[in-house]
MDTraj code that builds the backbone (N, CA, C; nanometers):
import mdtraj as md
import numpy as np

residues = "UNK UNK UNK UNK UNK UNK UNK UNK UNK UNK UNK UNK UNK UNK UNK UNK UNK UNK UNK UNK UNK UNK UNK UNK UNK UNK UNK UNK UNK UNK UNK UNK UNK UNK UNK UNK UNK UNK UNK UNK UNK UNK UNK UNK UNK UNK UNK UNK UNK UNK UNK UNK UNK UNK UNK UNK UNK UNK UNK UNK UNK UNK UNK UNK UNK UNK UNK UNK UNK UNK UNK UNK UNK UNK UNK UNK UNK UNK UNK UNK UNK UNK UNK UNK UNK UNK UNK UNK UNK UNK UNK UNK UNK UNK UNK UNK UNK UNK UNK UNK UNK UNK UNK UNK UNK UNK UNK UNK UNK UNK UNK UNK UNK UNK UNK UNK UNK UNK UNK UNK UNK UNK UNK UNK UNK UNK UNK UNK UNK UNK UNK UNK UNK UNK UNK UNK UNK UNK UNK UNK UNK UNK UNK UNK UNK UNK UNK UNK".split()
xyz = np.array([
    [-0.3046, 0.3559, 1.8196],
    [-0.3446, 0.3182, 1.6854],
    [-0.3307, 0.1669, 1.6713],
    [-0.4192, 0.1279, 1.5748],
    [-0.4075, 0.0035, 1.5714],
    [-0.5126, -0.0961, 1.4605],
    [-0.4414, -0.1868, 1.3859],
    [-0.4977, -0.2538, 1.2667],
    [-0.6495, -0.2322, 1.2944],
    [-0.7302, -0.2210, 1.2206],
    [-0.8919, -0.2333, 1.1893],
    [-0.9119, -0.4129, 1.1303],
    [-1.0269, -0.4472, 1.1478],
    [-1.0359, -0.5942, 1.1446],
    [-1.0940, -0.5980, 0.9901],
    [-1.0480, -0.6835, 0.9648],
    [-1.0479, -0.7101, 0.8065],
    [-1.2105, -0.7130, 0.7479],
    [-1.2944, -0.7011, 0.8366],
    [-1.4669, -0.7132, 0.8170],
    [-1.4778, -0.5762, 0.8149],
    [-1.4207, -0.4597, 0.8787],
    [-1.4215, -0.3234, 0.8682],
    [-1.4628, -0.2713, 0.7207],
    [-1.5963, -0.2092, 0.7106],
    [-1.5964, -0.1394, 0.5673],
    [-1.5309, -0.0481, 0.4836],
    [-1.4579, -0.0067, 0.5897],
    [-1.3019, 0.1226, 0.5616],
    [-1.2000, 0.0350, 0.4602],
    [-1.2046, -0.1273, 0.4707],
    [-1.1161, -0.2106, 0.3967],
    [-1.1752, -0.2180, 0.2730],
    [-1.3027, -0.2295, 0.2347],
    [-1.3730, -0.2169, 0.1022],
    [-1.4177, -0.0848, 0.0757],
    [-1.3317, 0.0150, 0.0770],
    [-1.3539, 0.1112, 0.0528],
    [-1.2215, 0.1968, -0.0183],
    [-1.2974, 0.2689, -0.1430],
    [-1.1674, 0.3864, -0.2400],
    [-1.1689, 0.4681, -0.1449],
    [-1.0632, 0.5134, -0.1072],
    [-0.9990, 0.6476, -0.0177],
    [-1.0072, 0.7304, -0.1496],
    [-0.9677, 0.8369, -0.0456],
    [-1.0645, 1.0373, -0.1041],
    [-0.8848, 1.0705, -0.0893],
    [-0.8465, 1.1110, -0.2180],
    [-0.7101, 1.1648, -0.2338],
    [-0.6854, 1.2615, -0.1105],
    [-0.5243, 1.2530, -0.0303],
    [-0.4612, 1.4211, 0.0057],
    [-0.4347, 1.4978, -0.0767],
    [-0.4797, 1.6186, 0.0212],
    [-0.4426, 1.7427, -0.0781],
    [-0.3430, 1.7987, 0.0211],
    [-0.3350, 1.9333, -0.0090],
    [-0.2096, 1.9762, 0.0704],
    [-0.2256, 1.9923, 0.1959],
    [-0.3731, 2.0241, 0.2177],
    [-0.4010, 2.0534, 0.3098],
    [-0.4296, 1.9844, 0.4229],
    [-0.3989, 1.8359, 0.3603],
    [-0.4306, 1.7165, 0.4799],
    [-0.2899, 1.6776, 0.4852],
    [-0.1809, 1.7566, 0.4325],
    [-0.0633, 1.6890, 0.4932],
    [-0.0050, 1.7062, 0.6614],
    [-0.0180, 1.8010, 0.7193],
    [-0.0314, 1.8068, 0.8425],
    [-0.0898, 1.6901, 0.8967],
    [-0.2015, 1.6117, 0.8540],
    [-0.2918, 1.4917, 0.9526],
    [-0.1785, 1.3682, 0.8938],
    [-0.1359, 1.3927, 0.7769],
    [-0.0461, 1.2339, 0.7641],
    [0.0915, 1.2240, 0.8158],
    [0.1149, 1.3575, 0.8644],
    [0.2803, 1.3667, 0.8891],
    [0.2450, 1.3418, 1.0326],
    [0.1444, 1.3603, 1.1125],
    [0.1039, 1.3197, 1.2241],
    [0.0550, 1.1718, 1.2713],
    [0.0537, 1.1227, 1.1776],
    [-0.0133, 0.9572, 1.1760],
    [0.1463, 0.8437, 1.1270],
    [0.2051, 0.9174, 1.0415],
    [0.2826, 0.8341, 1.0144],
    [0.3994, 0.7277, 1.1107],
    [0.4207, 0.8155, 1.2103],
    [0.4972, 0.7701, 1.3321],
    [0.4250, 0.6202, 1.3598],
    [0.3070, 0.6711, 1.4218],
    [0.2106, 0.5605, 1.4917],
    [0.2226, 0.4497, 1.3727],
    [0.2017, 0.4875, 1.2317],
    [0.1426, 0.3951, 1.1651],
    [0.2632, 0.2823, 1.1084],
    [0.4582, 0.3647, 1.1354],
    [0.5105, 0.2911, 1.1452],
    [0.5649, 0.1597, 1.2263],
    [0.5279, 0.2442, 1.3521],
    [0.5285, 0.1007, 1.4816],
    [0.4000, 0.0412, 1.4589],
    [0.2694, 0.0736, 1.4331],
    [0.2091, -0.0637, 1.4070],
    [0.2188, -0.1898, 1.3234],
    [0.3096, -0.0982, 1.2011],
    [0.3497, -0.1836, 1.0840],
    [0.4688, -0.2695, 1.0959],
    [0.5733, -0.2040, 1.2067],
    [0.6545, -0.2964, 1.2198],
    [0.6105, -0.3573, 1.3484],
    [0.5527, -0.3246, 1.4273],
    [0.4928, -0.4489, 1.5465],
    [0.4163, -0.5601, 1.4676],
    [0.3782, -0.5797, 1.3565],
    [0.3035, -0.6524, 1.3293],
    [0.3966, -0.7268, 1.1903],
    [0.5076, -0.6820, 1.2342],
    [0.6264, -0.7792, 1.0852],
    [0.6113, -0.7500, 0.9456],
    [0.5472, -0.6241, 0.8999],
    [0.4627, -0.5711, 0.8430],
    [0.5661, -0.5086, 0.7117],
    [0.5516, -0.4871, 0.6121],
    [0.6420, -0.4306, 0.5135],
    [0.5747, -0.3153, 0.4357],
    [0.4574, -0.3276, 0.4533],
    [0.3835, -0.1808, 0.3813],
    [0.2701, -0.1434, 0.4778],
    [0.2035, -0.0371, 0.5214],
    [0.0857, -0.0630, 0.5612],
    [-0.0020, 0.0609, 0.4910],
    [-0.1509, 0.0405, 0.4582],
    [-0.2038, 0.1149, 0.4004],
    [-0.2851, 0.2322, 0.5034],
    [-0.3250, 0.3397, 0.4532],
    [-0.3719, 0.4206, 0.5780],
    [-0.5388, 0.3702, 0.5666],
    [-0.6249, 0.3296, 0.4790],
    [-0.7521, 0.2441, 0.5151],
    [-0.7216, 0.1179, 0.6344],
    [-0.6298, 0.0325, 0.6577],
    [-0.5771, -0.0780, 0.7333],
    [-0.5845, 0.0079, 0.8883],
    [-0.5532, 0.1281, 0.9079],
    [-0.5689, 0.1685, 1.0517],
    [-0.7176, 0.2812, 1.0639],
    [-0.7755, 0.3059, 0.9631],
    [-0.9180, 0.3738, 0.9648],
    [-0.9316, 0.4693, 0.8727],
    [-0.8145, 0.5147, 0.8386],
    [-0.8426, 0.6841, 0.7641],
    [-0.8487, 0.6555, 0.6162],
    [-0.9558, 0.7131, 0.6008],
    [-1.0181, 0.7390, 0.4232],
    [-0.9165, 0.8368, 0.3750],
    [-0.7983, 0.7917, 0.3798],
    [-0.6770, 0.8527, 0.2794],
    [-0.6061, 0.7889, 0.1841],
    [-0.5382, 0.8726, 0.0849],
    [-0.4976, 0.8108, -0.0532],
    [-0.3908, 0.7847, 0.0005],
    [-0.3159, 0.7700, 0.0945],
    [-0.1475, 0.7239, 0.1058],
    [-0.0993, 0.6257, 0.1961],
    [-0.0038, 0.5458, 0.1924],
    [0.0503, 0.4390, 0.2751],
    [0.1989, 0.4578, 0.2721],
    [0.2607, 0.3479, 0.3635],
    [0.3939, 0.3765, 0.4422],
    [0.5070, 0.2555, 0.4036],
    [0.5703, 0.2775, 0.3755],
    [0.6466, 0.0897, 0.3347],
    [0.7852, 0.1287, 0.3331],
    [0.8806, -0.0195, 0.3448],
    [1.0427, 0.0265, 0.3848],
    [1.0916, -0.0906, 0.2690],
    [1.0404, -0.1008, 0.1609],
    [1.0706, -0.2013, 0.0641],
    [1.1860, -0.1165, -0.0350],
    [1.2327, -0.0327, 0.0255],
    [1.3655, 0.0676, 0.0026],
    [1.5003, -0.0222, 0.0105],
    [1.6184, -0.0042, -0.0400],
    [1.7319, -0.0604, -0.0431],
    [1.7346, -0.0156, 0.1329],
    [1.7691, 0.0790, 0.1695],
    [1.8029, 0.0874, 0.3152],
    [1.6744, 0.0437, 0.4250],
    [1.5874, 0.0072, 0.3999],
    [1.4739, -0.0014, 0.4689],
    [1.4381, 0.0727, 0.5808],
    [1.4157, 0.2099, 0.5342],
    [1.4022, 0.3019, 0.5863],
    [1.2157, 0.3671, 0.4982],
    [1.1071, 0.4544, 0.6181],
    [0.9653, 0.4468, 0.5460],
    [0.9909, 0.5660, 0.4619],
    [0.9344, 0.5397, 0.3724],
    [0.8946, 0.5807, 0.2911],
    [0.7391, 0.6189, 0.2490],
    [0.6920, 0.7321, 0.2237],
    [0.5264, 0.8107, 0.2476],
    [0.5021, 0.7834, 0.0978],
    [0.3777, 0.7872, 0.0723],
    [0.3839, 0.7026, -0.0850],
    [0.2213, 0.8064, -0.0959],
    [0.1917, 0.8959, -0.1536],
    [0.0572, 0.9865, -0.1413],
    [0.0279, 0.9753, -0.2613],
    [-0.1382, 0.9400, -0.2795],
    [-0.2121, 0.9668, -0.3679],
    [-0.1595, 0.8991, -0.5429],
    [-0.0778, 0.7628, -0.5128],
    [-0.0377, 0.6624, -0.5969],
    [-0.1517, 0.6516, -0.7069],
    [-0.0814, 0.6286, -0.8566],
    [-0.1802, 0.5607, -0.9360],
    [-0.0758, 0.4775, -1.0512],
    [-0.1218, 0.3524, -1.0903],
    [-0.0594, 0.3080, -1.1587],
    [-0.1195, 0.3304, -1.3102],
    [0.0573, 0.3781, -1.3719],
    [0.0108, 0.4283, -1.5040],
    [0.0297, 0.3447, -1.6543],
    [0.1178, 0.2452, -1.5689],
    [0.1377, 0.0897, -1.6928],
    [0.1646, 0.0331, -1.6391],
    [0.1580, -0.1289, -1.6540],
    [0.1954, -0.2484, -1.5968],
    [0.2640, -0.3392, -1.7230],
    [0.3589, -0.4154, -1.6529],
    [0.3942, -0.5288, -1.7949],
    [0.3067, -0.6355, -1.7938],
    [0.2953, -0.6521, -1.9356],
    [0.1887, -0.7979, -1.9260],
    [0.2391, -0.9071, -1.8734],
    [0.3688, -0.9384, -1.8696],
    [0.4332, -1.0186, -1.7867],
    [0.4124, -1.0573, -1.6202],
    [0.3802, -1.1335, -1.5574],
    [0.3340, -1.1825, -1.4221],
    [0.3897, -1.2922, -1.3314],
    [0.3750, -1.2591, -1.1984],
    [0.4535, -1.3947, -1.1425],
    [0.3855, -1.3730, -1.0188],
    [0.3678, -1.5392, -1.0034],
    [0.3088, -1.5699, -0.8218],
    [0.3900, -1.5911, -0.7990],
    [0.3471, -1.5213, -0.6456],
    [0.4196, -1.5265, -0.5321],
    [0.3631, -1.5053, -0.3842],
    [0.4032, -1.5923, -0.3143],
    [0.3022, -1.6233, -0.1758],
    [0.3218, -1.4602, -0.0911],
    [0.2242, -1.3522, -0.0791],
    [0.2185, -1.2572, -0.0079],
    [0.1173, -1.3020, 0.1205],
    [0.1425, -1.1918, 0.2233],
    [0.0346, -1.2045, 0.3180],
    [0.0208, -1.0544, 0.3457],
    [-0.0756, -1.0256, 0.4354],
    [-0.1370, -0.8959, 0.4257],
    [-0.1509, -0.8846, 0.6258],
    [-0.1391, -0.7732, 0.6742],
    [-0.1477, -0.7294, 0.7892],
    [-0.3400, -0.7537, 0.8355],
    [-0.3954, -0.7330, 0.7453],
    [-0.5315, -0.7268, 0.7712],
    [-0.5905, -0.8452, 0.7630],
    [-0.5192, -0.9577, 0.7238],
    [-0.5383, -1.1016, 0.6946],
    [-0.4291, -1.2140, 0.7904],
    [-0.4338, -1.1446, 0.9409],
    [-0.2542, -1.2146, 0.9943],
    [-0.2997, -1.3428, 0.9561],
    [-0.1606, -1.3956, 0.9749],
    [-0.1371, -1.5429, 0.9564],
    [-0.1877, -1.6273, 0.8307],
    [-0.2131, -1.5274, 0.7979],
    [-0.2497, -1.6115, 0.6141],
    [-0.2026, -1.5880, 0.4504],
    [-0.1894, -1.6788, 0.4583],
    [-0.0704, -1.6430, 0.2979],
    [-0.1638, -1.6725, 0.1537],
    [-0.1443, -1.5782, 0.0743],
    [-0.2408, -1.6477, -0.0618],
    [-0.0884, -1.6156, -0.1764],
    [-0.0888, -1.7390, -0.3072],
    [-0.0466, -1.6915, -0.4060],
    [-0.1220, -1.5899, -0.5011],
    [-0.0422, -1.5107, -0.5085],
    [-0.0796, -1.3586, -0.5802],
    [-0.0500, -1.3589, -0.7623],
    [-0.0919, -1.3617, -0.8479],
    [-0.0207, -1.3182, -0.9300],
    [-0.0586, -1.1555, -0.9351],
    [0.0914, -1.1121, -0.9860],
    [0.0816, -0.9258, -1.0174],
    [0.2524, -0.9419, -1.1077],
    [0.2112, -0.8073, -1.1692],
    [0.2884, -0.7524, -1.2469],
    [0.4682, -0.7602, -1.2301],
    [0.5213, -0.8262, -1.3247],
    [0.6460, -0.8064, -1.2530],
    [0.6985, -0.6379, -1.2977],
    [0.6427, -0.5561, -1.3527],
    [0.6828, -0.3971, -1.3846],
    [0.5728, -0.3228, -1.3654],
    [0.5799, -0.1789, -1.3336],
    [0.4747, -0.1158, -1.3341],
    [0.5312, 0.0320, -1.3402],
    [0.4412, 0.1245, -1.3857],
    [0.4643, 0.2370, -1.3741],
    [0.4284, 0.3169, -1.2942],
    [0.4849, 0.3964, -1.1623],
    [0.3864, 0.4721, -1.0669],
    [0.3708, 0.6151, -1.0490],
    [0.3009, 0.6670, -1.0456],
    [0.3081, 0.8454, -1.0537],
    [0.2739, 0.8653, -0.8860],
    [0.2969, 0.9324, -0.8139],
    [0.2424, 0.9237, -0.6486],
    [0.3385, 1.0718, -0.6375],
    [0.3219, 1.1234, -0.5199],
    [0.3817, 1.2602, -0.4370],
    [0.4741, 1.2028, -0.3432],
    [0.5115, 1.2474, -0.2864],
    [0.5766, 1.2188, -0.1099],
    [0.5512, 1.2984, -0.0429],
    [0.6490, 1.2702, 0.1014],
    [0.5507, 1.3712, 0.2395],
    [0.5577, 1.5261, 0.1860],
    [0.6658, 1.5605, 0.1207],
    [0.6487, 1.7447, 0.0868],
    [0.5655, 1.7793, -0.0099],
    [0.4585, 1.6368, -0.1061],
    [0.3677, 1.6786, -0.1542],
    [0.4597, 1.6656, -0.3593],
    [0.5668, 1.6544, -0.3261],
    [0.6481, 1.6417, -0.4655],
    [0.6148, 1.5777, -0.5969],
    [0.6146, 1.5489, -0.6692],
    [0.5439, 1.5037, -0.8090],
    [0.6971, 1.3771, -0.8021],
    [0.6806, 1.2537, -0.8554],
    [0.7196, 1.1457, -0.8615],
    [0.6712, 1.0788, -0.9697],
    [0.7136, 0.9874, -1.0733],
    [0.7228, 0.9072, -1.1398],
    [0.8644, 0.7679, -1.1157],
    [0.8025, 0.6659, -1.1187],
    [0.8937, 0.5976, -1.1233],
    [0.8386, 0.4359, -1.1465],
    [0.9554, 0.3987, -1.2594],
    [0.9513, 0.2559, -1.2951],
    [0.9714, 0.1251, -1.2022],
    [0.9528, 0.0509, -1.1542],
    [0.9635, -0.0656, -1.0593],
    [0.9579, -0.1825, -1.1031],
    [1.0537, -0.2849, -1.0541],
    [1.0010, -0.4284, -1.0668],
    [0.9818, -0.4700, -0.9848],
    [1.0010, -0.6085, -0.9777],
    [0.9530, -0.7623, -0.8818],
    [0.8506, -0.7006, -0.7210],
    [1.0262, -0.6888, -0.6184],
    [0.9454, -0.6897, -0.5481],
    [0.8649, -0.5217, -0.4846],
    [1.0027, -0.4616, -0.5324],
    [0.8800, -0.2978, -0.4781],
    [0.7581, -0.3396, -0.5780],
    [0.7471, -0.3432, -0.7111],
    [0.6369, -0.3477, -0.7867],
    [0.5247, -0.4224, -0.6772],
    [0.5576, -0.5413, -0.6174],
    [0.4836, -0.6277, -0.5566],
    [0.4363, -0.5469, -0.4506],
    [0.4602, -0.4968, -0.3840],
    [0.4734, -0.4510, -0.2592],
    [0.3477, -0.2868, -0.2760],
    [0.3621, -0.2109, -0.3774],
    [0.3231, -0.0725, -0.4691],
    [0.1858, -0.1207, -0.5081],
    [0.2107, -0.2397, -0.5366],
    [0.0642, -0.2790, -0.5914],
    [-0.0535, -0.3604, -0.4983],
    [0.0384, -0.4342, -0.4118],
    [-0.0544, -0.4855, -0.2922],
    [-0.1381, -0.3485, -0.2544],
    [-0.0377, -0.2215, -0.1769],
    [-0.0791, -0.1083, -0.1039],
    [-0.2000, -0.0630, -0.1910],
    [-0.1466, -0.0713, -0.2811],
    [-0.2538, 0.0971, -0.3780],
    [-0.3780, 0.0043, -0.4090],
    [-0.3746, -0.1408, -0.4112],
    [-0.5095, -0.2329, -0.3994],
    [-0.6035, -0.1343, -0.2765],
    [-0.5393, -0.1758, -0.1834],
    [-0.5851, -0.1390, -0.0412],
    [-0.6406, -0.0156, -0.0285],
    [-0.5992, 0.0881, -0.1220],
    [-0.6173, 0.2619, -0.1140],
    [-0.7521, 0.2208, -0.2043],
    [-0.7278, 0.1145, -0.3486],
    [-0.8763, 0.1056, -0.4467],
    [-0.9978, 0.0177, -0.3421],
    [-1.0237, -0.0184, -0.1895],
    [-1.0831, -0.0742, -0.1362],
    [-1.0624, -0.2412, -0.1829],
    [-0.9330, -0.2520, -0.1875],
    [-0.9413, -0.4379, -0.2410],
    [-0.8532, -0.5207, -0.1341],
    [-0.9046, -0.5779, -0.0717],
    [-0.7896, -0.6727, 0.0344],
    [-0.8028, -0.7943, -0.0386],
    [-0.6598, -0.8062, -0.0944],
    [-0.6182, -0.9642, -0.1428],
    [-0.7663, -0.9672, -0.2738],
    [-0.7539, -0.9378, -0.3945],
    [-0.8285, -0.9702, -0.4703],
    [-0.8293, -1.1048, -0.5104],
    [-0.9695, -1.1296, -0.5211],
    [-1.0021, -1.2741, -0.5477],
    [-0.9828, -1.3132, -0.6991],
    [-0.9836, -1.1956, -0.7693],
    [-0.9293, -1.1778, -0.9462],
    [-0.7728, -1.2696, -0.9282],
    [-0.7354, -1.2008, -0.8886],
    [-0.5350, -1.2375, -0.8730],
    [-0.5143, -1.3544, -0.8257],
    [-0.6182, -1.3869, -0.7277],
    [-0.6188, -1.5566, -0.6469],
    [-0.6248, -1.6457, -0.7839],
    [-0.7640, -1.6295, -0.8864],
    [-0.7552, -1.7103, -0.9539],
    [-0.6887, -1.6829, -1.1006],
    [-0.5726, -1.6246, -1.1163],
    [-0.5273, -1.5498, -1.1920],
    [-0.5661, -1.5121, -1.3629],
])
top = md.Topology()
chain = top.add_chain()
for i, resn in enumerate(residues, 1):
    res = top.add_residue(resn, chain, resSeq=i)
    for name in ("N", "CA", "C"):
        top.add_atom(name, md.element.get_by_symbol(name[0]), res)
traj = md.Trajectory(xyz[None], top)
């Protein structure tokens, strides 16, 4: 397995939600998709970034930094409140843009057993929740947020 090049149309593209029935294919991908993410210094990676038209991504922006399966995410409030901050993206190596995004947000998403989740976030998981689920809406590094 291995990053798709940022010209890839899979990167401008909305992924097609999991259902239950595609959890078997993500519990099978996730391994791979964590050593690519950490071979590449990587802190989240989205499952469009390695090819698959799926709603979920992988990230260790956890107190223990340990991955975490993040399925079929949607954000359900944001604070109007905002802050840049220089991110970079796996699908963009070696390049940094200031971002503005939300310093709060609200997220509803599943995990790997498919579980119902809600949860409030700031700074940097928020940062991190919202880069990914860009990536799941087909957006690498929006040019909206560049010019804030």
């Amino acid at each position: 397995m291995k990053l798709v090049e940022s010209t890839s149309p899979i990167i401008r593209t909305k992924t097609n939600d999991v259902t239950e029935a595609d959890l078997p294919f993500v519990q099978n991908q996730i391994g791979s998709m964590w050593e690519v993410m950490l071979g590449n210094n990587g802190i989240g990676l989205a499952a469009t970034q390695v090819g698959f038209d799926k709603n979920f991504f992988i990230h260790n922006c956890n107190e223990d930094k340990t991955m975490e399966v993040i399925i079929n995410p949607v954000i359900k409030s944001k604070s109007q409140e905002k802050y840049k901050f220089e991110e970079g993206c796996l699908s963009l190596p070696g390049q940094q843009f200031n971002i503005d995004r939300h310093t709060e947000i609200v997220v509803e998403y599943k995990d790997i057993k498919f579980n119902e989740h809600q949860e409030t976030m700031q700074n940097y998981r928020a940062r991190v929740f919202q880069h990914e689920i860009d990536h799941l809406n087909g957006i690498c590094i929006d040019v909206r947020k560049l010019l804030g």
